[in-house]
N, C-alpha and C positions, 0 to 999 in steps of 0.2 A: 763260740763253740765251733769243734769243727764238723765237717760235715763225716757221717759214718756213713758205712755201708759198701766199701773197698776194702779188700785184703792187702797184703804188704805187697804182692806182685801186681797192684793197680786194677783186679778185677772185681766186679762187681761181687758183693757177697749176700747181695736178695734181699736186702735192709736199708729200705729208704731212708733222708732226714726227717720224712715227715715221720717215718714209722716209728724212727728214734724217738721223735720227740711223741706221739701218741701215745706210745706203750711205760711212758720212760727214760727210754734208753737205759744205760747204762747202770744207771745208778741201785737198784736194789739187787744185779744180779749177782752173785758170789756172796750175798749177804746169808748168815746161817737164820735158822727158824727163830731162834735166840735172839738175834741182833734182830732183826724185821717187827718181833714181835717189841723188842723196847723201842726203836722207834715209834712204832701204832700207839703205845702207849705215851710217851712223852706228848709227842704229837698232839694228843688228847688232851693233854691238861694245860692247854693254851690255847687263846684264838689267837694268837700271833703270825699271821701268814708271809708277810713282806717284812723288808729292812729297804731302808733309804739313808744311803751311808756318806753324808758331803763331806767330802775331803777339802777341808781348807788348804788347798797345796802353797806350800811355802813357811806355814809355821804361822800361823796370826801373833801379835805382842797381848799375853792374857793380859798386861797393864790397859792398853787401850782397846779390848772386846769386854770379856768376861769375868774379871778379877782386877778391876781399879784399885789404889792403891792412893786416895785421897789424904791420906796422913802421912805418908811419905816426901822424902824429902822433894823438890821439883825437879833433879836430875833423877829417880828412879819413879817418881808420879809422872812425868812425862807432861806435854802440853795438851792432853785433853782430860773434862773434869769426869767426876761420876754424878750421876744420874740417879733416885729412888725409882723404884719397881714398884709394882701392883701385892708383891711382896712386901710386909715393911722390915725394914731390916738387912733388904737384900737388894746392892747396887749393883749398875751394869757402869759402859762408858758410855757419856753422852750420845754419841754416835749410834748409839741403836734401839734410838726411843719406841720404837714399834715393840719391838721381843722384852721391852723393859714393859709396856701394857701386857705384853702376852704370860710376864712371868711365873704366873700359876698353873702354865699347860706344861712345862719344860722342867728338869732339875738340871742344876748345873754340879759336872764336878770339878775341882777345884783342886786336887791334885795328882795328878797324873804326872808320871817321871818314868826315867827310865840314866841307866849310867852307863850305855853304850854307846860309840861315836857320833857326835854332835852333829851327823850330817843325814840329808830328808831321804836318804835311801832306808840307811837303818829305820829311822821312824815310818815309814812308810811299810817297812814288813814288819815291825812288831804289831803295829795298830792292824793290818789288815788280815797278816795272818796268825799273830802272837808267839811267833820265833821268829829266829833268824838264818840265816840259809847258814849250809856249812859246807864245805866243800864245794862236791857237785848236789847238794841236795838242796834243790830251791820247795818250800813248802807252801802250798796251798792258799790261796785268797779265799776268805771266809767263803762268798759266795762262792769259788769252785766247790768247796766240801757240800755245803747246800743242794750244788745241780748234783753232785755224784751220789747224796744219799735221797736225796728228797725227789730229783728228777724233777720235768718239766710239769703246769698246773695250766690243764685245757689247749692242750698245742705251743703255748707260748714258751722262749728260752725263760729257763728258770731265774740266768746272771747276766747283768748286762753292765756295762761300763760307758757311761756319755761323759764327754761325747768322743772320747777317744782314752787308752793306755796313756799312762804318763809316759812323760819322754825326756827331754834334756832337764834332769833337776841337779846337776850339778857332777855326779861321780856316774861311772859307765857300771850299772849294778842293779840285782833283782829289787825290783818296787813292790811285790808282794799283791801283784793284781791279777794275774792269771793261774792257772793249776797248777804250776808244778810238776809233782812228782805223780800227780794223780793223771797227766797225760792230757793232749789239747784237746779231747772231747769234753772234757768239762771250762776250757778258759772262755771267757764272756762274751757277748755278742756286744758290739761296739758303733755308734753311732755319730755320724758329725752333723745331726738335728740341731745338738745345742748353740753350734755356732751361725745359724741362722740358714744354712743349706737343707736343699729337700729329699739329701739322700742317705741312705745307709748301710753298713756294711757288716757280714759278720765279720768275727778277729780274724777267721782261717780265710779269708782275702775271695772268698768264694762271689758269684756276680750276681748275685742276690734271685734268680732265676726262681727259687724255691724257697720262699721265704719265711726267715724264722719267727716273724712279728708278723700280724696285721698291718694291713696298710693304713687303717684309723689312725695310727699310731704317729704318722709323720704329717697329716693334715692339722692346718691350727684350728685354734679352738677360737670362740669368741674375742673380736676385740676388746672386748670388757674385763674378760678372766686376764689374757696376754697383758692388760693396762696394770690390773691387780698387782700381778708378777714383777713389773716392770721389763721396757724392752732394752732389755740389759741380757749381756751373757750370761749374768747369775739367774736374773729371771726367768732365762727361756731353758735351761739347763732344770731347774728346781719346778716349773712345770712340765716339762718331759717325763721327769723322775714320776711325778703322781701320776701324769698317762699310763705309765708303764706298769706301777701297781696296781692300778685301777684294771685293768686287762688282765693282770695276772702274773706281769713278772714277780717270783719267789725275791730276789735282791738286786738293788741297783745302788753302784756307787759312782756320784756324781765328784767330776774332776773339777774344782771349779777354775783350775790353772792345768792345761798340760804338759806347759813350760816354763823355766822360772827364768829365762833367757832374755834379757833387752824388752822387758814389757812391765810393767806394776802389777805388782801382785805381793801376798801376804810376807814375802822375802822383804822385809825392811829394814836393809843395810843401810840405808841413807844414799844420798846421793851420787849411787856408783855406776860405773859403766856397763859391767854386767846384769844389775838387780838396781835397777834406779829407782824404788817407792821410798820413800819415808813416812814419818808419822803424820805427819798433814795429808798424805793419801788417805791414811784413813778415815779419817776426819771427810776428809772430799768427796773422794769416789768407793772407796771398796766397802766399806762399814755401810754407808748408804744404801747402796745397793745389793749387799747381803742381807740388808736387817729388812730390807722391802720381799726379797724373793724368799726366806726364810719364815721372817713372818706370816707370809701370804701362804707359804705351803702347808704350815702349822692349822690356818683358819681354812683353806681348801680340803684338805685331808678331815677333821672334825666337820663340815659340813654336808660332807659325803657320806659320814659316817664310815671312814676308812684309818679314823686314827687311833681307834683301839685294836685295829688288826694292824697297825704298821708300825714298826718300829722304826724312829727316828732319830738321827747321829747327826752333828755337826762337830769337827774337831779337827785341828791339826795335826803334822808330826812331832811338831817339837813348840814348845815357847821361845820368847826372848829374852835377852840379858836383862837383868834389872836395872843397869844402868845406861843411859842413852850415849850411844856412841859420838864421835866428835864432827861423823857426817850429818847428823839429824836422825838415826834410825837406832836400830836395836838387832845384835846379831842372837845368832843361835844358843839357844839355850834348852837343854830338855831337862834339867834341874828340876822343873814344875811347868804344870800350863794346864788347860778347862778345855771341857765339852758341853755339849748340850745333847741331853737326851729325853725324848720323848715318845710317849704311845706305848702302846702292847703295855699296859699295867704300869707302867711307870710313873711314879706317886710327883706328880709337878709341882711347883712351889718350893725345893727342897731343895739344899747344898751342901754337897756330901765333899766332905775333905775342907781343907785350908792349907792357904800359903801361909809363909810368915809376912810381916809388914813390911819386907822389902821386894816380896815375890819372886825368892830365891831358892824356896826347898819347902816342901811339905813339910806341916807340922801336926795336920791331925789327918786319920785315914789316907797312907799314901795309896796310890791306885796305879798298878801296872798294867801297859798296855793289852796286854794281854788279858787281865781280865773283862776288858771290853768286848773283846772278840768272842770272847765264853759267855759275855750276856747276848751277843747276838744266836749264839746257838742257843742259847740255854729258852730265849724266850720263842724263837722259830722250832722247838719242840725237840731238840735232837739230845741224844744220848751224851756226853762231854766226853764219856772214857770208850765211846765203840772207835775200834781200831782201826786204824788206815795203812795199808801196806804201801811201806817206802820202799820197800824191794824185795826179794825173795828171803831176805833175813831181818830183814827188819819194820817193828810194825813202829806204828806211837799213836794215843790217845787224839779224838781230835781235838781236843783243846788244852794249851800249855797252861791253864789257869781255872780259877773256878769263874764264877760269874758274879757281879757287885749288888748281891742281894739286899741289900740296904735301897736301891732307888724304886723296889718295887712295892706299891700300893698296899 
């Protein structure tokens, strides 16, 4: 967020950050008696207070996470098997024997598509903010729309992003992580906690003098909890994430890649120069170590008694090919791919959608990204169709979609 309380000539205009964030800010004022009053109301018919949104950056392969494909043939099965769940009926990939015990806190969905350019920028802003930018019009990350109507809850920023913006994912173009058109007072406060540093920053590059978090907030916790986690980047990222709800962040969406540049990450082209993981990473390091920091947030959050008020996201931008490419990996595919969602009412044990047997295209319940994004509003309490001024002539609805009422309880 940026800091307010300057006019456009650089002077003070008598409105501290703190006072923004005390009163506010921004967010309810221009709203008519009308609008105010439907949010109070929507508001009301949820405990839903936070969202914890992990961005699998890079696209995970649904073959080897969330959708194995054990009857197919061994060039689209791929080299690792499936695994039964605590569910019966309902397989994971070997690789994430933890969340395969956890099965009945989560629903998985299973098809999610989308027919616009195969590359993780696009995906990146339909899932976060369920358009696409057009022109000059970049539109809003879920969590901006949240601080601009909801505003801050006991001092703290409403949006935060750890541990930093995405950055080099391939093409020079809006990721759908900051405000938009809604203006830099509402883009997220941004954090590089999760990479094992003791500092942090907001987005607006401010020197943190007057700070929008508590200082609890950057101190670790138990060796014990941190062991839970695993001391891994995913671990310490996915603990951050429940600090921050536990306080009172409104939405945090956790990066779990900033880059997809010369490092291993969910990008499994096989063995290239720019994106070297393949499918044995996952099997090795990422799946491991997701399925530890994931799992453990799931059992942290329900033992706090924080996971019926939080909603919980785990999902990429796009899937992989069905068939394993000639490097060892699987390139992009947004044809079909899974999530995992949990909390704020969401009925666990449940798998809404399917691929076909080659995990190439939805064939029961397709699911646009977008209506992701409209269960994130729909269950944090907010109105779907109160309007957002894109400019002096134009408003739109905040949400492109309705919400996937099938995963709720």
């Amino acid at each position: 967020m940026s800091a307010v309380g300057q006019n456009r000539d650089g002077e003070r205009s008598g409105v501290s950050r703190r006072d923004f964030l005390r009163v506010g800010g921004l967010s309810v004022v221009g709203l008519s008696v009308a609008e105010r009053a439907a949010l109070a109301q929507n508001r009301a018919a949820t405990d839903c207070r936070s969202c914890i949104f992990v961005l699998m950056t890079g696209g995970p392969s649904q073959f080897e996470t969330f959708d194995p494909k054990p009857e197919a043939p061994s060039e689209i099965r791929g080299p690792l098997r499936a695994i039964s769940t605590a569910v019966p009926g309902t397989q994971l990939s070997e690789s994430l024997p933890r969340l395969a015990e956890r099965a009945g806190r989560f629903a998985i969905v299973r098809s999610l598509h989308h027919d616009a350019a195969p590359i993780h920028e696009v995906g990146h802003q339909l899932l976060q903010t369920g358009r696409l930018a057009h022109g000059s019009v970049r539109h809003p990350s879920y969590g901006s729309v949240v601080a601009h109507l909801l505003g801050p809850r006991d001092d703290i920023v409403p949006y935060a992003v750890i541990s930093g913006l995405l950055g080099d994912t391939g093409v020079n173009a809006y990721r759908g992580q900051q405000a938009g058109f809604l203006g830099s007072d509402f883009d997220p406060w941004t954090s590089a906690v999760g990479d094992g540093h003791d500092g942090a920053s907001p987005a607006d590059g401010s020197d943190g003098s007057d700070p929008l978090l508590p200082h609890s907030f950057l101190q670790d916790e138990s060796e014990s909890v941190r062991r839970e986690y695993g001391e891994t980047r995913f671990g310490r990222l996915c603990l951050q994430a429940r600090q921050m709800v536990e306080s009172g962040v409104r939405c945090v969406t956790v990066n779990l890649f900033e880059s997809l540049v010369n490092q291993t990450t969910w990008d499994c082209h096989g063995r290239t120069h720019g994106a070297p993981a393949d499918l044995y990473d996952y099997r090795d390091t990422l799946c491991p170590e997701f399925d530890r920091a994931f799992a453990t947030l799931l059992d942290d959050l329900q033992q706090r008694g924080l996971l019926d008020e939080t909603l919980v996201i785990a999902v990429g931008e796009f899937g992989r090919t069905p068939r394993i490419n000639d490097l060892g990996g699987r390139d992009h595919w947004p044809g079909v791919w899974s999530a995992l969602v949990a909390g704020c009412g969401i009925q666990g044990g449940q798998v809404l959608g399917a691929s076909d047997a080659h995990g190439t295209a939805p064939i029961e319940r397709p699911v646009a990204p977008a209506e992701l994004t409209a269960t994130i509003y729909e269950r944090l309490g907010l109105d779907l169709d109160l309007p957002l001024a894109v400019d002096e002539q134009t408003e739109l609805p905040i949400s492109a979609d309705r919400p996937i009422t099938e995963l709720l309880g």
